[in-house]
Backbone and ligand atoms as CSV (ligand in chain L), in Angstrom:
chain,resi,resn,atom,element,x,y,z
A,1,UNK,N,N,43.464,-16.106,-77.367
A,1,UNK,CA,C,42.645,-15.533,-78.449
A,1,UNK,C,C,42.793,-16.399,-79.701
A,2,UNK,N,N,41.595,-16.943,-80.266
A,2,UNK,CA,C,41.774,-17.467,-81.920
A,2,UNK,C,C,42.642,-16.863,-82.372
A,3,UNK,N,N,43.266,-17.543,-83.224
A,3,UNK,CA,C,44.082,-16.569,-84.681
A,3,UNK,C,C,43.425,-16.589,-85.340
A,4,UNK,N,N,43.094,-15.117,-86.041
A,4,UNK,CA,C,42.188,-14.559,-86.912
A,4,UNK,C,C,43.315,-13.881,-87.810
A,5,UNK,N,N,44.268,-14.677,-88.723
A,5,UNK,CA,C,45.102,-13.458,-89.752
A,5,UNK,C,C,44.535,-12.583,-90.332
A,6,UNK,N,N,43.070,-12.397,-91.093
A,6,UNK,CA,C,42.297,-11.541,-91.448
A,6,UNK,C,C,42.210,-10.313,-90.754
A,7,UNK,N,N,41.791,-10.216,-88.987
A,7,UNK,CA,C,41.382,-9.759,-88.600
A,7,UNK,C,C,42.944,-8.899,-87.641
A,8,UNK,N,N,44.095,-9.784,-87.465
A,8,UNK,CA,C,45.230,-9.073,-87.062
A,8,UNK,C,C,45.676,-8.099,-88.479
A,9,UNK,N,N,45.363,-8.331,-89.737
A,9,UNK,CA,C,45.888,-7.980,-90.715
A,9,UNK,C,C,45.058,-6.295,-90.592
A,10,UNK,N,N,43.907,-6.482,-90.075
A,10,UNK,CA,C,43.257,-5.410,-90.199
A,10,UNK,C,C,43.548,-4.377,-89.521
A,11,UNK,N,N,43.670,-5.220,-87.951
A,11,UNK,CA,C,43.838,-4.511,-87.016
A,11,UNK,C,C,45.361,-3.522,-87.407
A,12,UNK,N,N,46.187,-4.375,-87.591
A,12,UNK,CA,C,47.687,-3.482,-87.977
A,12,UNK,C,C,47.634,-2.411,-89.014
A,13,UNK,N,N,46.368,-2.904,-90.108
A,13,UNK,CA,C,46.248,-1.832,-91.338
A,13,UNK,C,C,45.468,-0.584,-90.436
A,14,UNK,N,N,44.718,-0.438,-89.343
A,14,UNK,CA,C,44.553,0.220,-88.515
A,14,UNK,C,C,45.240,1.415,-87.539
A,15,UNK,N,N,46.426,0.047,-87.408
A,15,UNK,CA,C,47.292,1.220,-86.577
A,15,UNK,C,C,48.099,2.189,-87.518
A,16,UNK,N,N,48.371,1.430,-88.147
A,16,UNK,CA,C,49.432,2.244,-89.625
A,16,UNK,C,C,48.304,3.630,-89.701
A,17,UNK,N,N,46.975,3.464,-89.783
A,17,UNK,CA,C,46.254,4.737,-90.122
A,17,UNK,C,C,46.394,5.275,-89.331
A,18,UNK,N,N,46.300,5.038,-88.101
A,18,UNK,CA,C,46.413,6.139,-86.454
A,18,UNK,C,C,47.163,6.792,-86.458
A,19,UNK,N,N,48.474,6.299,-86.750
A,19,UNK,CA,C,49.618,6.653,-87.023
A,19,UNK,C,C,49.905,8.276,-88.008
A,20,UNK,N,N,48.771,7.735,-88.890
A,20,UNK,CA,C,48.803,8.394,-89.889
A,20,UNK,C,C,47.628,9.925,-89.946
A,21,UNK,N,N,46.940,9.025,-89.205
A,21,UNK,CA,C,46.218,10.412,-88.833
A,21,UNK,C,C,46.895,11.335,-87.768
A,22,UNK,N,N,47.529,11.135,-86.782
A,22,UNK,CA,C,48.396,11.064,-85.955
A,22,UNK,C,C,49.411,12.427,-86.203
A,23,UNK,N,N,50.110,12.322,-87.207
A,23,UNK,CA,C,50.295,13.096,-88.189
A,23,UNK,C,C,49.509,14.203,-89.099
A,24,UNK,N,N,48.607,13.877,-89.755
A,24,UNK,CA,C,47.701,14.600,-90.252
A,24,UNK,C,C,47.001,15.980,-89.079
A,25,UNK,N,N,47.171,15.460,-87.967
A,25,UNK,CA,C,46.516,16.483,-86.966
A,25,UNK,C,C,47.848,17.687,-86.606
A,26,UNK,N,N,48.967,16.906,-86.167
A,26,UNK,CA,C,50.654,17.863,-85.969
A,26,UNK,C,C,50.487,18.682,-87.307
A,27,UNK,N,N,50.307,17.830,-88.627
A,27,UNK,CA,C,50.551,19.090,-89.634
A,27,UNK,C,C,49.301,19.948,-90.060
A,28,UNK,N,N,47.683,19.690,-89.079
A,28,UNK,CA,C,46.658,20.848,-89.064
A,28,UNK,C,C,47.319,22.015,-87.949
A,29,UNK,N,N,47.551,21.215,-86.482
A,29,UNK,CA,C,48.376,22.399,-85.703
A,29,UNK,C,C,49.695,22.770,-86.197
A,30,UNK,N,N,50.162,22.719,-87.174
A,30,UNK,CA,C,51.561,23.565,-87.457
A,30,UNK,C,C,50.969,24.285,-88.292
A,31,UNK,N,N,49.864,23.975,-89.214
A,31,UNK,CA,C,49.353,25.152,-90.431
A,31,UNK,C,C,48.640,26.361,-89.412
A,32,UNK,N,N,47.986,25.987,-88.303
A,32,UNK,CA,C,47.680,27.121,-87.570
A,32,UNK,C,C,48.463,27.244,-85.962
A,33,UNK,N,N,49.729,27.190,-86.197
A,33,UNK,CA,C,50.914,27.615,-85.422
A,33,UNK,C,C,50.782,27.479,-84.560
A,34,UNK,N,N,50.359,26.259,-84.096
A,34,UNK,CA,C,49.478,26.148,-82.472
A,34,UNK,C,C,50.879,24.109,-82.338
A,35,UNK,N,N,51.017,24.040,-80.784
A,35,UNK,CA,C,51.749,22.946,-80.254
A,35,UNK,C,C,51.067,21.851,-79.941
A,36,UNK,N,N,51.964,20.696,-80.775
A,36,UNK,CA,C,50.909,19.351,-80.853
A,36,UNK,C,C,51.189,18.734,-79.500
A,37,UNK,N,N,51.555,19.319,-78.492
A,37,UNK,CA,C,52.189,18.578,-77.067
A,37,UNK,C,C,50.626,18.261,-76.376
A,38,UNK,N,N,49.799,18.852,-76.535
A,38,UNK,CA,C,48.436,18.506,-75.737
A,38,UNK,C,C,47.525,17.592,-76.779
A,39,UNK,N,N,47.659,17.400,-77.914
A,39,UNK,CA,C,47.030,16.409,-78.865
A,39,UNK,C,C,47.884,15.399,-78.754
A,40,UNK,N,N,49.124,15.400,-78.496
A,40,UNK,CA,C,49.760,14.225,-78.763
A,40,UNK,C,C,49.242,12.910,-77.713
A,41,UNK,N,N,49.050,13.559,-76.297
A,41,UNK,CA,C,48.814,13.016,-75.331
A,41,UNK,C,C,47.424,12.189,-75.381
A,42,UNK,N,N,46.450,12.926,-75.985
A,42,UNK,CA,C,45.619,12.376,-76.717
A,42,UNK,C,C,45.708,10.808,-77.532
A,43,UNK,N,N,46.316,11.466,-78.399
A,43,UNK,CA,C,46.161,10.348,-79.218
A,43,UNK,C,C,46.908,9.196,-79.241
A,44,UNK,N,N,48.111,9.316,-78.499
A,44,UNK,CA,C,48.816,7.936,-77.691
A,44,UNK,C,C,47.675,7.505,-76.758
A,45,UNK,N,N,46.548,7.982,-76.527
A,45,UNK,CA,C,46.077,6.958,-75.251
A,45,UNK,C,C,45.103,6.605,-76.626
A,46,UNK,N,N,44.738,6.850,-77.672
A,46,UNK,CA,C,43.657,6.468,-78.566
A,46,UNK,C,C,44.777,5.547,-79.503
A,47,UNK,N,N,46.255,5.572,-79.943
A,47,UNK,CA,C,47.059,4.600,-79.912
A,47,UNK,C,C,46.951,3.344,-79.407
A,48,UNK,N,N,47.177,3.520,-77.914
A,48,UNK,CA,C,46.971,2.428,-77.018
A,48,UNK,C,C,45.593,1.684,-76.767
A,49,UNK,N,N,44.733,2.633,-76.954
A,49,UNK,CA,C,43.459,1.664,-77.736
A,49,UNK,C,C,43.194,0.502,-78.192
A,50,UNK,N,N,43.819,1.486,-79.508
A,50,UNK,CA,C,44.056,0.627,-80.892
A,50,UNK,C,C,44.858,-0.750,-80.689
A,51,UNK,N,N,46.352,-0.449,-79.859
A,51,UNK,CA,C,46.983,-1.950,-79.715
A,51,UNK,C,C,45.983,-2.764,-78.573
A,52,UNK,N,N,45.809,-2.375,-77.957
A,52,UNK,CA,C,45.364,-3.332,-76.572
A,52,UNK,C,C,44.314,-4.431,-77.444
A,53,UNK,N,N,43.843,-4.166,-78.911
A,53,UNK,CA,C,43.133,-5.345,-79.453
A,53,UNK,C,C,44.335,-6.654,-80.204
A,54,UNK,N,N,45.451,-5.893,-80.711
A,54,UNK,CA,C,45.955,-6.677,-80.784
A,54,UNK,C,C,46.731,-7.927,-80.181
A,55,UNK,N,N,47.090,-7.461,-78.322
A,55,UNK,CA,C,47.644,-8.158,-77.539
A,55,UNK,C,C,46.685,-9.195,-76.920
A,56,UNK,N,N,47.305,-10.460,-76.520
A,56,UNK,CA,C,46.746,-11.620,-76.225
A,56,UNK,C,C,45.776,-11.261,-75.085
A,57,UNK,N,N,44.389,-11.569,-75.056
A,57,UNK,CA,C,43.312,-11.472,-74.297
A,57,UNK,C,C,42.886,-12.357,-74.138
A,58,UNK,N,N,42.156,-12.347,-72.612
A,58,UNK,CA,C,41.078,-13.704,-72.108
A,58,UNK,C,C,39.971,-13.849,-72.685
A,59,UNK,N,N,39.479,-14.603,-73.142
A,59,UNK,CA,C,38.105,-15.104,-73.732
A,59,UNK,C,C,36.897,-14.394,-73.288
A,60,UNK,N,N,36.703,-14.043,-71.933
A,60,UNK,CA,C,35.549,-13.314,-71.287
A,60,UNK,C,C,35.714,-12.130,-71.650
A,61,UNK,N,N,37.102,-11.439,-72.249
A,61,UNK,CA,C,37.015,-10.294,-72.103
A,61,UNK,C,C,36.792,-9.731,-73.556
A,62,UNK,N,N,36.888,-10.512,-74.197
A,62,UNK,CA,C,36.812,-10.308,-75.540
A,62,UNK,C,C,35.775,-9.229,-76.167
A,63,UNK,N,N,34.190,-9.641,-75.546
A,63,UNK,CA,C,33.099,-8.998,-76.090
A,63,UNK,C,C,33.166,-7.444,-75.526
A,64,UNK,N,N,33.741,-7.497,-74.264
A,64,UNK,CA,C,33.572,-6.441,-73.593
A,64,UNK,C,C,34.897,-5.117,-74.777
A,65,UNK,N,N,35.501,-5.861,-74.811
A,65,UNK,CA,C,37.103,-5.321,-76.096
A,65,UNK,C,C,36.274,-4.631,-77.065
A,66,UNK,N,N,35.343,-5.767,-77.666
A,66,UNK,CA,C,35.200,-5.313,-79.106
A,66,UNK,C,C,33.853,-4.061,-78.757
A,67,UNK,N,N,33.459,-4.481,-77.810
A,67,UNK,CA,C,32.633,-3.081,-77.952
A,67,UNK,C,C,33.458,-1.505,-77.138
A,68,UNK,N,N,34.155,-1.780,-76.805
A,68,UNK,CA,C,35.399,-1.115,-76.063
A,68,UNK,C,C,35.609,0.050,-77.679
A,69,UNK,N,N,36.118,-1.242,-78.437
A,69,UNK,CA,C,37.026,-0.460,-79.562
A,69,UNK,C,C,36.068,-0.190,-80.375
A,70,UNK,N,N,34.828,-0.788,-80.814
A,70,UNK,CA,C,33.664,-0.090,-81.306
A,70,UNK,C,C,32.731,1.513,-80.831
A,71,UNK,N,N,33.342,1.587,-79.655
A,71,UNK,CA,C,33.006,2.999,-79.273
A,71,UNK,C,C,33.903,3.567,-79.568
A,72,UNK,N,N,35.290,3.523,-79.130
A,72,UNK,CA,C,36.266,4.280,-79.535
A,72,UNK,C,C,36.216,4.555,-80.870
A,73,UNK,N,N,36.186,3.965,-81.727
A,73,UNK,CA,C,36.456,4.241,-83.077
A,73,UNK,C,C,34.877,5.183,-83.534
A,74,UNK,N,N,33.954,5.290,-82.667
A,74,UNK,CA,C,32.574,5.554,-82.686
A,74,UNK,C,C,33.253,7.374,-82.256
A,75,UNK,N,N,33.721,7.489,-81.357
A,75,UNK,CA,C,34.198,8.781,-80.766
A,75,UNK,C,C,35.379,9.026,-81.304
A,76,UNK,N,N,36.315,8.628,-82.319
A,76,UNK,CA,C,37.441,9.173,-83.219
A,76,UNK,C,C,36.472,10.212,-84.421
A,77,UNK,N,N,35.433,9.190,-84.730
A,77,UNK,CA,C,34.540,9.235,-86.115
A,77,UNK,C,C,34.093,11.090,-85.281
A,78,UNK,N,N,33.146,10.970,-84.231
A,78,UNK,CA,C,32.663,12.028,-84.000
A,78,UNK,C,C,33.577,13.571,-83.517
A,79,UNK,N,N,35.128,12.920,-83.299
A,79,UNK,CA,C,35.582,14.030,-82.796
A,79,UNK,C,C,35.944,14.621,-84.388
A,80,UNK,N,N,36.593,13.677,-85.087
A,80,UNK,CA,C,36.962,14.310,-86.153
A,80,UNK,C,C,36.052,14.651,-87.515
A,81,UNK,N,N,34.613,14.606,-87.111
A,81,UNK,CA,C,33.348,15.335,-87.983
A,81,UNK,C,C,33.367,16.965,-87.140
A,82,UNK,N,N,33.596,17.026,-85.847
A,82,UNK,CA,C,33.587,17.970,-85.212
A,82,UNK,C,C,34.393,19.015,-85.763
A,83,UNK,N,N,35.544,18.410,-85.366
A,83,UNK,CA,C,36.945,19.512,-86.068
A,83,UNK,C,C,36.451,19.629,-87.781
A,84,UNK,N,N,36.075,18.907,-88.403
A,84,UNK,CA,C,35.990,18.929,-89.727
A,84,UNK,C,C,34.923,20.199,-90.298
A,85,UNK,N,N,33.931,20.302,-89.336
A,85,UNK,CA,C,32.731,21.564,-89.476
A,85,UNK,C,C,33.932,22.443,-89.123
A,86,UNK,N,N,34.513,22.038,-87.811
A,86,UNK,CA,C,34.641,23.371,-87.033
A,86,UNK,C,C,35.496,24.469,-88.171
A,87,UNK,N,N,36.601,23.426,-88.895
A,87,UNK,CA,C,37.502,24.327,-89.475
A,87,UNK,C,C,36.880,24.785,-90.976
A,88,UNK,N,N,35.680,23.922,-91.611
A,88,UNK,CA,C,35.034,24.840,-92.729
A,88,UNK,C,C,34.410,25.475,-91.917
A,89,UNK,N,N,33.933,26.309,-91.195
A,89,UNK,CA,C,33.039,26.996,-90.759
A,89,UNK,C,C,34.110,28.393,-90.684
A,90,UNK,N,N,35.720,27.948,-90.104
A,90,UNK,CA,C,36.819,29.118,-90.394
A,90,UNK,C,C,37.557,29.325,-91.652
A,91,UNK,N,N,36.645,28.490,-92.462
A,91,UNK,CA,C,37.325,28.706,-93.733
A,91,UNK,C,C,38.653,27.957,-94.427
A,92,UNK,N,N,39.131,27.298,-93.317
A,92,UNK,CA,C,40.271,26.440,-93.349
A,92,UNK,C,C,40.239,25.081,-94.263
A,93,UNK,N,N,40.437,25.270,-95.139
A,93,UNK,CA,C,39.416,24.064,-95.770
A,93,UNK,C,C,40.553,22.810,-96.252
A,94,UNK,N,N,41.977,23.357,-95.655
A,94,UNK,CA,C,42.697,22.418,-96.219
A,94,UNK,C,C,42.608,21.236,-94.875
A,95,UNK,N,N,42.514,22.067,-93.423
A,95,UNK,CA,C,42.300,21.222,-92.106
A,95,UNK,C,C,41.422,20.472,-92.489
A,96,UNK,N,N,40.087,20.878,-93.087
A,96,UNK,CA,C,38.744,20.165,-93.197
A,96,UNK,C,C,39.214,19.076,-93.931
A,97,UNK,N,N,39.860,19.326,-95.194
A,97,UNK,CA,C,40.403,17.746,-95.689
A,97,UNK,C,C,40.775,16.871,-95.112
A,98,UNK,N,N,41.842,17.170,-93.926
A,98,UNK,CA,C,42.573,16.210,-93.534
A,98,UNK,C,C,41.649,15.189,-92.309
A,99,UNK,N,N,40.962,16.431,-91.866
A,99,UNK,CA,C,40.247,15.737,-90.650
A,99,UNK,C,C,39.152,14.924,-91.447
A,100,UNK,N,N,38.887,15.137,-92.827
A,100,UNK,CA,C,37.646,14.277,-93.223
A,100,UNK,C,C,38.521,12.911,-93.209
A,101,UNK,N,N,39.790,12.834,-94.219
A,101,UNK,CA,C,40.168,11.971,-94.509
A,101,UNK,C,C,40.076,10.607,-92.782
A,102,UNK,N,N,40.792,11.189,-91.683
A,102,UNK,CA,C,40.938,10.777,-90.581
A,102,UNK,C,C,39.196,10.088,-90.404
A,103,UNK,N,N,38.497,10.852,-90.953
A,103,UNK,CA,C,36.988,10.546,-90.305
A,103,UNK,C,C,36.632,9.176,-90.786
A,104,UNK,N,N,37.378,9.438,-92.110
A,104,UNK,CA,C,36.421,8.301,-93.024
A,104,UNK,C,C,37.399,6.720,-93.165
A,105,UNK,N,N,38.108,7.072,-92.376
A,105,UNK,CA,C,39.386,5.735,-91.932
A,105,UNK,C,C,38.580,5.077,-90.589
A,106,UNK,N,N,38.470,6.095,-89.759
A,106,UNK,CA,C,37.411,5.447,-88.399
A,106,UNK,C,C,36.316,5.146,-88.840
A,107,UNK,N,N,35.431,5.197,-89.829
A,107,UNK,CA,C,33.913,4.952,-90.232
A,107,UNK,C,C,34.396,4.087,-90.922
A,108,UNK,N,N,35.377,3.214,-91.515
A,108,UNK,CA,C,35.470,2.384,-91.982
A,108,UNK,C,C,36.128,1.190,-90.886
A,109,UNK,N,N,37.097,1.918,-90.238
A,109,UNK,CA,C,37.195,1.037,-88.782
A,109,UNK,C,C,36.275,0.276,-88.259
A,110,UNK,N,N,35.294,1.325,-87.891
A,110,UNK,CA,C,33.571,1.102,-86.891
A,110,UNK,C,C,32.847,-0.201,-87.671
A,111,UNK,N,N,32.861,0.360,-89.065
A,111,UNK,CA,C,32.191,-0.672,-90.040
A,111,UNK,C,C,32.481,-1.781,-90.110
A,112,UNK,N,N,33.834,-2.213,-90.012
A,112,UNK,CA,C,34.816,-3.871,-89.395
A,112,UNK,C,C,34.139,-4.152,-88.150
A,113,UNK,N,N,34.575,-3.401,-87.010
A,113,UNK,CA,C,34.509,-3.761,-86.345
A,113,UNK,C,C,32.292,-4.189,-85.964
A,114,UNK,N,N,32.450,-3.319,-86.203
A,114,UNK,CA,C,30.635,-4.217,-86.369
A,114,UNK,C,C,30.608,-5.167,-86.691
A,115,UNK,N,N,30.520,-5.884,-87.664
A,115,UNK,CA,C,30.939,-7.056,-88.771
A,115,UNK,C,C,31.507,-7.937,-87.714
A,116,UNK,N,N,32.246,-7.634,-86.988
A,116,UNK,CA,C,33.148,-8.770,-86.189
A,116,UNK,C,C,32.038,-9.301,-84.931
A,117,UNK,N,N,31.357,-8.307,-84.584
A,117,UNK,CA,C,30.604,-9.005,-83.341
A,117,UNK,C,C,30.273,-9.884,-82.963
A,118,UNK,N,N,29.195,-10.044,-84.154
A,118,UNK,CA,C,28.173,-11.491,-83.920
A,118,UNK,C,C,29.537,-12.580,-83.897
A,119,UNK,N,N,30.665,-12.486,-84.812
A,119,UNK,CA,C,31.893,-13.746,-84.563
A,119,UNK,C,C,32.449,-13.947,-83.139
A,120,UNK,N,N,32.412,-12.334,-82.462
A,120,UNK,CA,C,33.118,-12.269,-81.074
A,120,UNK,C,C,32.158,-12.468,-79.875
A,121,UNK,N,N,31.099,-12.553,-80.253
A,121,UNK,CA,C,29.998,-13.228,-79.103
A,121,UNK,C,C,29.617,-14.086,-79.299
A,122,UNK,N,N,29.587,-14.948,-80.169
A,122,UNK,CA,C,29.436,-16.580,-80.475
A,122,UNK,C,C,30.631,-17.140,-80.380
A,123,UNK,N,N,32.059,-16.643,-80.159
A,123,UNK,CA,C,33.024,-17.543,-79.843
A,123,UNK,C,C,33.467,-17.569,-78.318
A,124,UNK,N,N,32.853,-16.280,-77.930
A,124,UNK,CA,C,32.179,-16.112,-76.383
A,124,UNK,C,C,31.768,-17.026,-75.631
A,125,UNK,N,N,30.506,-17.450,-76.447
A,125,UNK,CA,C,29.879,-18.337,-75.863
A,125,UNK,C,C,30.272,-20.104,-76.353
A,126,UNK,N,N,31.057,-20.022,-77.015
A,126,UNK,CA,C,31.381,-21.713,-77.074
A,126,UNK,C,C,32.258,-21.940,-75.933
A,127,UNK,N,N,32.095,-23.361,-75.722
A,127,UNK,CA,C,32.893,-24.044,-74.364
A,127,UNK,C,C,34.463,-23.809,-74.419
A,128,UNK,N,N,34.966,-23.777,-73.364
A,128,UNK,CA,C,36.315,-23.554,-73.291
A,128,UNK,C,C,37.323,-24.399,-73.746
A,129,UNK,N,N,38.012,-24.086,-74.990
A,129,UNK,CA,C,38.893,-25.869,-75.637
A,129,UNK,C,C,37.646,-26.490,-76.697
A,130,UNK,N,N,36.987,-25.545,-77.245
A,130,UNK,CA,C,36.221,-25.693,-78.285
A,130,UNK,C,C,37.047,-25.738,-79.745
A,131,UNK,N,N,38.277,-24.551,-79.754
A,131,UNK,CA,C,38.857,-24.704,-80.716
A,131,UNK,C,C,40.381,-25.208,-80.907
L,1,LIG,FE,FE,40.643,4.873,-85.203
């Protein structure tokens, strides 16, 4: 894989948020007394996501990655608009914060990672030992 420091810099400012949302969800299920053991499981595989861009990849597989993690971060965005109605709709409005906050970290994710494409399918397509 190119070294892109920009783009590892991002990726890590990324996980730090997962992380962080990660959290933000354990302390929506502890405000409504419910066990983060079935979310957790969750979101370690949406964790592991997140790293599998950072670890060394083959060139072919690259485009297929970035649209990989462009959906994912496409379906973080939509699960956590979901929960975000769901809990103003119960009135919960401190959940609704947290899950917005989570929302608007992945819509800014999605928004990178768009941006990166056209770079990750034109380096796709250059010859092998181009750089
Ligand atoms: Fe995300």
């Amino acid at each position: 894989m190119k070294k892109n420091p920009s783009a590892q810099q991002r990726i890590r400012q990324h996980i730090d948020e997962t992380r962080r949302h990660s959290e933000r969800v354990e302390r929506c299920l502890g405000l409504l007394g419910a066990s983060p053991s079935s979310a957790k499981s969750t979101l370690a595989s949406l964790m592991g996501s997140a790293q599998a861009v950072s670890t060394g990849l083959f060139k072919d597989e690259l485009v297929k990655n970035a649209l990989s993690d462009y959906a994912t971060e496409q379906f973080e965005v939509a699960c956590y608009k979901a929960l975000m109605i769901a809990a103003r709709e119960s009135g919960q409005s401190e959940i609704a914060r947290e899950c917005e906050e989570n929302m608007r970290e992945d819509e800014a994710m999605a928004t990178w990672l768009d941006q990166q494409l056209p770079t990750v399918v034109q380096e796709s397509l250059e010859p092998v030992g181009a750089h």
